[in-house]
Legacy VTK file of the C-alpha trace (Angstrom):
# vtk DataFile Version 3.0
C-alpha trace
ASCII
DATASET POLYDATA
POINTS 233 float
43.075 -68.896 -45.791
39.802 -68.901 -43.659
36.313 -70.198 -44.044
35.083 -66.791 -45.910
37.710 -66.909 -48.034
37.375 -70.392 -49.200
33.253 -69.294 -50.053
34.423 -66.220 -52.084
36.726 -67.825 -54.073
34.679 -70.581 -54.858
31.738 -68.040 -55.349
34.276 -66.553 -58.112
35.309 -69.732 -59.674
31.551 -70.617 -59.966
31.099 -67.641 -61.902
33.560 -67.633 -64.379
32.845 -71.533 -64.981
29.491 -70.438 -65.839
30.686 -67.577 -67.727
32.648 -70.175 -70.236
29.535 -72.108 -70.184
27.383 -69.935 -71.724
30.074 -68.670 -74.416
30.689 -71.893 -75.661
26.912 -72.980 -76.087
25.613 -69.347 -77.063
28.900 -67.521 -78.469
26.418 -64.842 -79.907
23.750 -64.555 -77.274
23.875 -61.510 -75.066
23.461 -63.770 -71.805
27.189 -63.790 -72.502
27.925 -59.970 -71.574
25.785 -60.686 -68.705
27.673 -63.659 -67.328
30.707 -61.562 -67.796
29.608 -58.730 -65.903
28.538 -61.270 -62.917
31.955 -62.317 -62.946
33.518 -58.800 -62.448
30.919 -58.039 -59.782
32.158 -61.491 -57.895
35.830 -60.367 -58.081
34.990 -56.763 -56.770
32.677 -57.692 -54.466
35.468 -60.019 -52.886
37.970 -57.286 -52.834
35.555 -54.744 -51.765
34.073 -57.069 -48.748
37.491 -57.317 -47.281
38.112 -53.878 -47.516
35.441 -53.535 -45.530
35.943 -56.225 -43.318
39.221 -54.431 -41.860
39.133 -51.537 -39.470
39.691 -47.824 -41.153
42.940 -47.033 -39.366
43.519 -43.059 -40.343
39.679 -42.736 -40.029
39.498 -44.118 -36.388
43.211 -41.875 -35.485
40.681 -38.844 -36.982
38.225 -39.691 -34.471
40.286 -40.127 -31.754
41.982 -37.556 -31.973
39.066 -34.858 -32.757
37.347 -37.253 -29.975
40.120 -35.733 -27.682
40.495 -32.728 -28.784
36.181 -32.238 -27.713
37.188 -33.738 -24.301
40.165 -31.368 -23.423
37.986 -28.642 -24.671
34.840 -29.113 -22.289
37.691 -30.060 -19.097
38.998 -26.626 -20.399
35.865 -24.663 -20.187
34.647 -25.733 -16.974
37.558 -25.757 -14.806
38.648 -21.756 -16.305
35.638 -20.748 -14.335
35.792 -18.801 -11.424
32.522 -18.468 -8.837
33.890 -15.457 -7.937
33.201 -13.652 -11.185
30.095 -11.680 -11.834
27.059 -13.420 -12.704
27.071 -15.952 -9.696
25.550 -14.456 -7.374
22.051 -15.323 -7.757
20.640 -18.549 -7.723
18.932 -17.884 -11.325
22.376 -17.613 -12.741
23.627 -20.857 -10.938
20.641 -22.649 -11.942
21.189 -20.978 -16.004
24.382 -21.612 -15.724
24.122 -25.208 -14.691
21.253 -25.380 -17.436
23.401 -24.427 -20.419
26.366 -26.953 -19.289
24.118 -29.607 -19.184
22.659 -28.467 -22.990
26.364 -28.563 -24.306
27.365 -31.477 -22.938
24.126 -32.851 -24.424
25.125 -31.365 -27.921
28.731 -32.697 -27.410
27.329 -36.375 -26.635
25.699 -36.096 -30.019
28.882 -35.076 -31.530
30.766 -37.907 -30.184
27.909 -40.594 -31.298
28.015 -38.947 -34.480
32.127 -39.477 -34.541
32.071 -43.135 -33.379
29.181 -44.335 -35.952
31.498 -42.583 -38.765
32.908 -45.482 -39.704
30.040 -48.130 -39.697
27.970 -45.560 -41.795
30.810 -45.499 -44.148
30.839 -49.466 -44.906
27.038 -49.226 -44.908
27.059 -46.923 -47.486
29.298 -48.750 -49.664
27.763 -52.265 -49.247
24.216 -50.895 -50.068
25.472 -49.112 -52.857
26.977 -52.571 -54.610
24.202 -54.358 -53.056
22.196 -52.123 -55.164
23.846 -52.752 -58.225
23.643 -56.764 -57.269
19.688 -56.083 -57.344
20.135 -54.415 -60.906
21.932 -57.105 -62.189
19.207 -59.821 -61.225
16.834 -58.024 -62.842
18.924 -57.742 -65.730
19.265 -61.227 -65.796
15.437 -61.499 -65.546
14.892 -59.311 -68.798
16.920 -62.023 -70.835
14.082 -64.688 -69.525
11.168 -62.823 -70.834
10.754 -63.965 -74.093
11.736 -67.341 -73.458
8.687 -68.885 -73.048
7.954 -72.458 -73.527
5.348 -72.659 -75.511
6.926 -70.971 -78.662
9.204 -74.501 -78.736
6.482 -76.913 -79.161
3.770 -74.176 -80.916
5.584 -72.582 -83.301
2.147 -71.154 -84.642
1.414 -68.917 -81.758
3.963 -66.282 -82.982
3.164 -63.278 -85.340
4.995 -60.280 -87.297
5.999 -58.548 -84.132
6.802 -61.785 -81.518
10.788 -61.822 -81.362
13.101 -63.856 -83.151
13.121 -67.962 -81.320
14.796 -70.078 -82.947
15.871 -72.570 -79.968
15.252 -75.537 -79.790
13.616 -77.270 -76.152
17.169 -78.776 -75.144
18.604 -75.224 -76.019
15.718 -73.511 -73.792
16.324 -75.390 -71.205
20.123 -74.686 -71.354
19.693 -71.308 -71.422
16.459 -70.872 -68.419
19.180 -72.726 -66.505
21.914 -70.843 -67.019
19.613 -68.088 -66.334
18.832 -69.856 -62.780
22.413 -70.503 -61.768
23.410 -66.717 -62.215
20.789 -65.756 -59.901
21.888 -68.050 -57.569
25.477 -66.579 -57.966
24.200 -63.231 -57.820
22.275 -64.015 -54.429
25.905 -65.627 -53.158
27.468 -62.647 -54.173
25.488 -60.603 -52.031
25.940 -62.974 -48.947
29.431 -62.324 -48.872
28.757 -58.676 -47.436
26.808 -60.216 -44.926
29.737 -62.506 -43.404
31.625 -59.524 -41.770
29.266 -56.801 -41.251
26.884 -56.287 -38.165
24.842 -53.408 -39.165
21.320 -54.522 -39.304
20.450 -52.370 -42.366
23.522 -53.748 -44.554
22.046 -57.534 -43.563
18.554 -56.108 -44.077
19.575 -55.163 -47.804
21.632 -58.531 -48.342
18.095 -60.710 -47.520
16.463 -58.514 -49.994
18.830 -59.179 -52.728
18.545 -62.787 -52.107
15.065 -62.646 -51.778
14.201 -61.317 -55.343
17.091 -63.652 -56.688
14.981 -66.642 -55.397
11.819 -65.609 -56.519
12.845 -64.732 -59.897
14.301 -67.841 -60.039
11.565 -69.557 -59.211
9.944 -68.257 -62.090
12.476 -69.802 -64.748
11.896 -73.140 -62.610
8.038 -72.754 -64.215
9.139 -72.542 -67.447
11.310 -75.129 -67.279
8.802 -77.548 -65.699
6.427 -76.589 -68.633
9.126 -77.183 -71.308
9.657 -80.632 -69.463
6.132 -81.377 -69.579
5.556 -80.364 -73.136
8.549 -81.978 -75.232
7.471 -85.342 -73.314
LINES 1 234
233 0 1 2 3 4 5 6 7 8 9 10 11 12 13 14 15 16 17 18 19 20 21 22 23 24 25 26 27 28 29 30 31 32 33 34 35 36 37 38 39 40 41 42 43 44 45 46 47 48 49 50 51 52 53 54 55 56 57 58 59 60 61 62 63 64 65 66 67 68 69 70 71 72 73 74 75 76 77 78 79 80 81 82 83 84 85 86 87 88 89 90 91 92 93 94 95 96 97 98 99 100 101 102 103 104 105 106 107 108 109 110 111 112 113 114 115 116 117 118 119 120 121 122 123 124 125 126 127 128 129 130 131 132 133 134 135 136 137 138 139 140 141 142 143 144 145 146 147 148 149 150 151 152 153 154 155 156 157 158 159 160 161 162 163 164 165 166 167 168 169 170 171 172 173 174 175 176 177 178 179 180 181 182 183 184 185 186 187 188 189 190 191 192 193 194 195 196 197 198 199 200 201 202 203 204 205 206 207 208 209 210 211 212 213 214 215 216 217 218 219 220 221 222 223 224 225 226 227 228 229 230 231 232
């Protein structure tokens, strides 16, 4: 087993750890279905990373072979003609001639770039596509921090008919902002694993982004937690 595969694995044991975490000290919370979720995104991701970490065997033969097939084609074309036929004898013609070869080989190059850059555009598809879902999911971790604020623990008062229901106490807050923080940790992690085997500047482009807004919502439960700290002293 390699280096990346140590990380992922560890990434996934993280996750479920923190998963059992939160069920035993908020059985009833929703955070729960969350944590869950994160783990199931951690054991896809690691499955889906190494998929995409290994070369696309019938999809490269494809190319190849329609890669050839372009090749023998063009040979084909230009070696069938014959000077001798009509429309060479002028100069114009030559020059026409000469001018629409070099327009179809120009086409063909674009075919062929298009072929070769199949694959790659394939992965990138599929690693922005669950590297959107990793953003969703920090934000969905985010919604479960927005009523938590600090302040309701040590002034009760504040609240009126329509504040939501808080009945933790500050040790409980601060279990739960924290749990909050590790998952977006995880969830930044999680998108760093499609960064260890892929190249393509857009697919590492999106993984900074994830773990970008991972860190700075996490920075804002670090706030509230340094507020809770400073009010139960």
């Amino acid at each position: 087993m390699n280096h990346i595969d140590l990380d992922a694995a560890h990434i996934v044991a993280s996750a479920r750890t923190l998963r059992d975490r939160i069920t035993e000290r908020f059985p009833e919370a929703t955070l729960r279905k969350t944590a869950a979720r994160l783990v199931s995104t951690a054991e896809s991701t690691v499955a889906r990373a190494a998929e995409l970490a290994r070369p696309n065997v019938p999809l490269r033969v494809v190319i190849v072979l329609l890669l050839v097939a372009v090749t023998l084609a063009l040979a084909w074309g230009i070696f069938s003609l014959d000077p001798r036929e009509p429309g060479f004898e002028r100069l114009d013609d030559i020059v026409a001639f000469f001018q629409a070869a070099v327009e179809s080989m120009i086409f063909v190059g674009l075919g062929v770039a298009f072929l070769v850059t199949l694959e790659s555009r394939w992965k990138r598809k599929r690693a922005l596509n669950a590297l959107h879902d990793l953003r969703v999911l920090a934000h969905l971790v985010d919604m479960h921090t927005l009523d938590k604020d600090p302040i309701y623990v040590t002034q009760r008062g504040l609240t009126t008919a329509s504040s939501p229901k808080r009945d933790m106490t500050a040790f409980e807050l601060n279990r739960y902002l924290d749990y909050c923080s590790e998952m977006l940790s995880l969830t930044g992690k999680i998108a760093a694993i499609y960064g260890r085997d892929m190249s393509d500047p857009v697919a590492l482009g999106a993984v900074d982004q994830v773990e970008s807004v991972t860190t700075d919502l996490s920075r804002k439960i670090w706030q509230k937690l340094m507020l809770l700290d400073r009010d139960v002293q």
